[in-house]
Structure formats: C-alpha cells, structure tokens
N, C-alpha and C positions, 0 to 999 in steps of 0.2 A: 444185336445178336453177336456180333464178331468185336474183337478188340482191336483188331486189326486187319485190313482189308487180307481177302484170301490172294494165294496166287493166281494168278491166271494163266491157264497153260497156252503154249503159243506151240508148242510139238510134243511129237510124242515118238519113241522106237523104244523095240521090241532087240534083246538079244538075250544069248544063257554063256552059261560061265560055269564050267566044272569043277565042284569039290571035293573031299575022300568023301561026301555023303548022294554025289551023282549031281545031277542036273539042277541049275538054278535058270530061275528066267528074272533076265533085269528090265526092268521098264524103266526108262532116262524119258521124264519129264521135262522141256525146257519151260520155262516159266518167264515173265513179266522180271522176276528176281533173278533166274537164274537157271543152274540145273538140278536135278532133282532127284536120282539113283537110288529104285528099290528092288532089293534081291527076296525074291519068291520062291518057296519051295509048294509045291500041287496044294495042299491045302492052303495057304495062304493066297496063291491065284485063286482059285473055288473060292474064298470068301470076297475076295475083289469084283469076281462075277459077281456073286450075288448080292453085294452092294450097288454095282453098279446094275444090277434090274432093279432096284427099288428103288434109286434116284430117278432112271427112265421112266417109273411107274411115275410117280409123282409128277414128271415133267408132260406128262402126256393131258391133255385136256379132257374136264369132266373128271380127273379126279380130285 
C-alpha cells in the first residue's frame, strides 16, 4: 500500500500564530523523521476532526 513506510508520530503540540487574516492553529508533529508544522485556519481544523473520526471509526472493533 505505501511506498514508503509512514511517519510515525512520537509527539504532538498544539499552538496559534497571528495573521492580517486572525488566528492560525499549528499543530507541530514530531515524528520518527523529524518535525512536522501544519497551519490551520477553522475549516481546515473541522476537516482534521472529521478525518480523524473516521480513522477512530475504523480502529474500533466490529467494524
């Protein structure tokens, strides 16, 4: 499936950082590689949520 093994996260924080467009949220991945810094603006959090309910769906036994 993968071409190349995935990261693997070893931590994880949470901070925000102001633009002329307001509030950003960065989530800093540290990984097996490295670090990892993604800037968020409310809809792209909201799609991270709901990504991450449907991996947890999936991880949950019986389905």
């Amino acid at each position: 499936m993968y071409q190349t093994a995935p990261f693997v996260p070893t931590e994880v924080h949470v901070g925000t950082v102001d633009d002329e467009n307001g509030a950003l949220l960065v989530l800093t991945v540290r990984t097996t590689e490295g670090l990892f810094d993604i800037a968020l603006d409310g809809e792209a959090a909201d799609a991270i949520v709901k990504a991450i309910g449907t991996i947890r769906s999936k991880m949950e036994p019986g389905t």
